[in-house]
C-alpha positions in Angstrom: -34.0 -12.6 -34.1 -31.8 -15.7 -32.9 -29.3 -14.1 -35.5 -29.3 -10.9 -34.0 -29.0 -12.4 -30.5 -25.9 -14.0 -31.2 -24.4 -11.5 -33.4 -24.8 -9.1 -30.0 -23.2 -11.8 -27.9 -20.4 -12.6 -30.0 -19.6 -8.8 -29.9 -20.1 -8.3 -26.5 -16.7 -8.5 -24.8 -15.5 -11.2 -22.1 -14.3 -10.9 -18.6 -10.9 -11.4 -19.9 -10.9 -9.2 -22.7 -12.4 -6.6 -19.8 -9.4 -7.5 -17.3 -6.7 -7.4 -20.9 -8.5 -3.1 -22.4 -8.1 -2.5 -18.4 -4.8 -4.0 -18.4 -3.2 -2.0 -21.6 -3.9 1.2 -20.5 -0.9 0.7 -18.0 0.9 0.1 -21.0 0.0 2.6 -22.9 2.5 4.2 -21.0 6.0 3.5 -19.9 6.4 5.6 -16.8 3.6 3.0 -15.4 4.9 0.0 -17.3 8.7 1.2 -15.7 6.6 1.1 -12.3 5.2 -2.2 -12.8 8.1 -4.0 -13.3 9.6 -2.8 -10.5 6.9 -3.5 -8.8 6.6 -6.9 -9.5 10.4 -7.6 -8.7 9.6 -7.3 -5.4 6.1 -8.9 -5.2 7.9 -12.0 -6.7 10.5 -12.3 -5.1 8.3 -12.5 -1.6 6.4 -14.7 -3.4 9.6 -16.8 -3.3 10.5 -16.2 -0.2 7.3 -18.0 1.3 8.5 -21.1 -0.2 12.3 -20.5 -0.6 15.8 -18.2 0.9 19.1 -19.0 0.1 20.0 -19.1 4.1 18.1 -18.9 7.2 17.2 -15.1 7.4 17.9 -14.9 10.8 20.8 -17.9 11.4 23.5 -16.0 12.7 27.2 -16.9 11.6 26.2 -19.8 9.7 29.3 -18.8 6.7 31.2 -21.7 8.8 28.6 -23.9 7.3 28.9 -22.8 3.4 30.7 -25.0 1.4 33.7 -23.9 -1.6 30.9 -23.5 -4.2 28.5 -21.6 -2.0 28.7 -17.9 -1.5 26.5 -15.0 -0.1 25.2 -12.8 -3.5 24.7 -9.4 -1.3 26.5 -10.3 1.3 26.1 -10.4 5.2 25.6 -7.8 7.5 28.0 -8.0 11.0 26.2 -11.2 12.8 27.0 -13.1 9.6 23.6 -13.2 8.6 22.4 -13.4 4.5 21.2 -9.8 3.6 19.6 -11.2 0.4 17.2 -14.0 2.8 16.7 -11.3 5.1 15.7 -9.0 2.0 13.2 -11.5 0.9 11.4 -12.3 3.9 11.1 -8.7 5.1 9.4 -8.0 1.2 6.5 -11.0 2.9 5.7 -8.6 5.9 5.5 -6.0 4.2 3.3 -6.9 1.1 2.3 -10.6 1.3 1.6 -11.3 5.5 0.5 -9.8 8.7 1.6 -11.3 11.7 -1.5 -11.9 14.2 -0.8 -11.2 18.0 0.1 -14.0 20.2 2.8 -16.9 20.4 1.0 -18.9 17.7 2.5 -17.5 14.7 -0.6 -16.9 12.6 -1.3 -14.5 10.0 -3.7 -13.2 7.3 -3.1 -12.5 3.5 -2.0 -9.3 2.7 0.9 -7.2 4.1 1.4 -4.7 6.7 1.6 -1.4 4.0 -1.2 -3.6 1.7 -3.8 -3.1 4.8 -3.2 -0.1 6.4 -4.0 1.7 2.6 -7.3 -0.4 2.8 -7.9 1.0 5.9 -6.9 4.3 5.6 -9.0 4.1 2.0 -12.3 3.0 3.4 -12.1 5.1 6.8 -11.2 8.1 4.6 -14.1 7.1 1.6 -17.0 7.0 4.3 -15.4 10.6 6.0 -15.1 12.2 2.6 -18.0 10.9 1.2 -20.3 11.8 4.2 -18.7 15.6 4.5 -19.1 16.4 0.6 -22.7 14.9 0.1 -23.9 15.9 3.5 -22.4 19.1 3.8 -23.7 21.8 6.8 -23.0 20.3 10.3 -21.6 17.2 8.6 -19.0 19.1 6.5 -18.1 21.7 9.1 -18.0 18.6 12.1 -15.5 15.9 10.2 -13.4 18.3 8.5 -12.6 20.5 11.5 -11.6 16.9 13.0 -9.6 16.1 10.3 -7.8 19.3 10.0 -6.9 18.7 13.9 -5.2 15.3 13.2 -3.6 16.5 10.2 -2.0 19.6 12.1 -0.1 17.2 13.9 3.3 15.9 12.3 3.2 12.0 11.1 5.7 10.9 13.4 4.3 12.3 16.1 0.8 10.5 15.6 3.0 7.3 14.9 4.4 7.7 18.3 1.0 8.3 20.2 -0.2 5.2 18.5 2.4 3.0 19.3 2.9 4.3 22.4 -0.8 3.7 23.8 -0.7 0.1 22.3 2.4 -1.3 21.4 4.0 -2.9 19.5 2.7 -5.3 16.2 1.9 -5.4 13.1 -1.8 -4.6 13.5 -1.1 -1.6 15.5 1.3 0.1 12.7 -1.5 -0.9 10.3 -4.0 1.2 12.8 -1.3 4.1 12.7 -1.0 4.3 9.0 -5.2 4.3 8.6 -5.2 7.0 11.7 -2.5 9.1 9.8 -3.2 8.7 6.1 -7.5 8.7 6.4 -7.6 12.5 6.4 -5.8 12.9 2.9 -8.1 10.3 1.7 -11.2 11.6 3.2 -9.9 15.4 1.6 -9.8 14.0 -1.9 -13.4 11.6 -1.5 -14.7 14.9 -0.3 -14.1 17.1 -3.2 -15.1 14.1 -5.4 -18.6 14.2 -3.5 -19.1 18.3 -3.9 -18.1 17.6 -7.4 -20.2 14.7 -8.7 -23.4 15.2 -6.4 -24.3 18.2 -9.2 -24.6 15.1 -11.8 -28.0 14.8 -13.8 -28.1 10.8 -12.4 -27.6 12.2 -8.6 -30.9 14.6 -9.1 -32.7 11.5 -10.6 -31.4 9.2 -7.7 -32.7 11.7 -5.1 -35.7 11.9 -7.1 -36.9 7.9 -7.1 -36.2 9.0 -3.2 -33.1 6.5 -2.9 -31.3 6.2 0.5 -28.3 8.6 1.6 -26.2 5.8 1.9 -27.3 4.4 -1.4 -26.3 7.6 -3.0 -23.1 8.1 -1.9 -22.0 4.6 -1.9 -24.0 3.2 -5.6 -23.9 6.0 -7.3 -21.3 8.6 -6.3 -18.1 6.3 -4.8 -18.1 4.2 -8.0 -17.6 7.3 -10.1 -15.0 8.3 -7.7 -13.0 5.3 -7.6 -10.4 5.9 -10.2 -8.7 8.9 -8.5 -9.1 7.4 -5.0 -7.3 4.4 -6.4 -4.8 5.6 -8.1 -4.3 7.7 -4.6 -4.1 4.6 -2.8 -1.7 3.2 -5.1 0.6 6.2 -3.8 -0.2 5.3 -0.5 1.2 2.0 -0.2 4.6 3.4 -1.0 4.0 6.0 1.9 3.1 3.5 3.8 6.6 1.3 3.1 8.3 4.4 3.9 6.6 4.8 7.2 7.6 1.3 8.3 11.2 1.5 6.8 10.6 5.0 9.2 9.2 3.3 12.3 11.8 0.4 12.0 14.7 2.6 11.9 13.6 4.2 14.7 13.3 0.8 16.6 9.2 0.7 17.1 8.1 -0.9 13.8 7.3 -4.1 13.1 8.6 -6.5 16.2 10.7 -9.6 15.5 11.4 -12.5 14.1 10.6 -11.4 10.7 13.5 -8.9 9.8 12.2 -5.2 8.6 13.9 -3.1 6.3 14.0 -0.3 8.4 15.0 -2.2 11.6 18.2 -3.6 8.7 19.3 -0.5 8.1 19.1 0.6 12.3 21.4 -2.3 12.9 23.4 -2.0 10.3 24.5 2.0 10.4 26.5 0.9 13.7 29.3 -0.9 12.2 28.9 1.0 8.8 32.9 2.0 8.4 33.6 -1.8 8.8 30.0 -3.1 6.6 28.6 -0.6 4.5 26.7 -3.0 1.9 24.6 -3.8 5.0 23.1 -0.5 4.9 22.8 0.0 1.2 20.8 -2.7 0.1 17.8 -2.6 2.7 18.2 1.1 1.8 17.9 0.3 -1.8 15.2 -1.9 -1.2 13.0 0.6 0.0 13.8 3.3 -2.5 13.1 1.1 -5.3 9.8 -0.3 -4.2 8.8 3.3 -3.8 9.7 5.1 -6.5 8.1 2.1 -8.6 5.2 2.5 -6.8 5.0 6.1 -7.4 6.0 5.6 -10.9 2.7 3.7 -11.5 0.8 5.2 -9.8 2.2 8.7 -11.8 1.5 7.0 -15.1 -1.8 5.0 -14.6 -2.9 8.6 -13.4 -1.7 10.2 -16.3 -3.4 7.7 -19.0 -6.7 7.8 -17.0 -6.8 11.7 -17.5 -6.2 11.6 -21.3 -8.4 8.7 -21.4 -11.4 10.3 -19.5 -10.7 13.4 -22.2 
């Protein structure tokens, strides 16, 4: 028996050989491995930035200062100050920080983009999840609500939000739950219709186990891979709508520069500086599409592996 006991144990699997099968499905293919790596460009170089720029990101004709050997790699935009700094700490807003109101300077882990997804994931999850399980008065209630907000263009619902309570970081992370919760809450839904016909759902329902219990033990955690990789896709949404909101001059307020807000002050003098505008521009095309890549492949390898 002892033999047996350890035999079982020696083949049972540890947390890192878990996290490492999990790991090499992303590498299993090289659309998401493609993503990855572009992905982790950025995350590392904000990672950098917390501790480390090249110049002050927002020191403004400091070129006086740089001595024979020193020289600006991607150059300075038309106050003279370092695009690559100002690159770097922007990546921290957006992925790495969120700037807490008040004079005080403090702020949680976890960017901007990183916690409006979580937001817009777990508003959208308990919508979804309430409609499809529910269904009847539920269903026809949430979803006609939804429907309404999603009628409206994104811009506009940025504006409304912004408008009615300023500016900051946690009020573009409010906008991006309000706008992107009723795609989420779509796609949790037809999860719920879908996976409340299972055999362990009629047994669950039988022991006479809670609502909530249901739809949050039992259905969400069979649900999670699609709404992940969803939320994956969302973050680089998300980066778009701030690059969006910060062109437009109501994202994400000062000191911290945003990639958007580069590119807004930077398509003014762009006959006389146009590297100013095309590596903030760059910036948020790549983070993006590597996003999107991973999210494209991970998706991929989870279908053929589910087959």
């Amino acid at each position: 028996m002892a033999v047996n006991k350890m035999t079982e144990a020696s083949a049972r699997p540890s947390r890192l050989q878990k996290i490492w099968q999990s790991m090499s499905i992303v590498f299993e293919s090289r659309v998401a491995t493609v993503g990855m790596i572009m992905v982790l460009f950025w995350v590392i170089l904000a990672f950098v930035s917390l501790f480390w720029t090249p110049y002050n990101p927002n020191a403004t004709d400091f070129t006086q200062n740089l001595g024979p050997n020193l020289q600006n790699w991607l150059g300075t935009d038309h106050l003279g100050r370092d695009i690559l700094s100002r690159l770097m700490q922007g990546t921290q807003v957006i992925l790495l920080k969120t700037r807490l109101p008040g004079e005080a300077g403090i702020s949680i882990p976890g960017g901007v983009a990183i916690w409006g997804v979580i937001g817009s994931l777990s508003l959208g999850s308990v919508l979804g999840l309430n409609a499809g399980y529910r269904g009847g008065w539920w269903d026809q209630i949430i979803m006609q609500i939804l429907d309404a907000l999603i009628a409206f263009p994104r811009i506009v619902l940025y504006l409304v939000v912004i408008a009615a309570l300023g500016q900051g970081d946690l009020v573009v992370i409010l906008a991006i739950t309000i706008t992107g919760a009723p795609g989420v809450a779509r796609l949790a839904r037809s999860l719920a219709m879908d996976i409340k016909t299972r055999d362990y759902i009629r047994a669950a329902e039988t022991r006479g186990e809670n609502v909530w219990f249901i739809m949050f033990r039992e259905i969400l955690p069979n649900a999670r891979g699609p709404l992940l990789v969803d939320g994956m896709l969302r973050v680089g949404y998300a980066i778009f709508a701030i690059g969006t909101l910060g062109f437009l001059g109501i994202g994400l307020p000062p000191p911290d520069p945003d990639w958007g807000n580069m590119v807004n002050e930077a398509r003014r003098n762009i006959f006389t500086n146009q590297i100013a505008v095309i590596w903030p521009a760059l910036a948020i095309a790549s983070l993006v599409i590597g996003l999107n890549l991973f999210a494209d492949g991970l998706r991929e390898e989870l279908t053929r592996y589910q087959k």
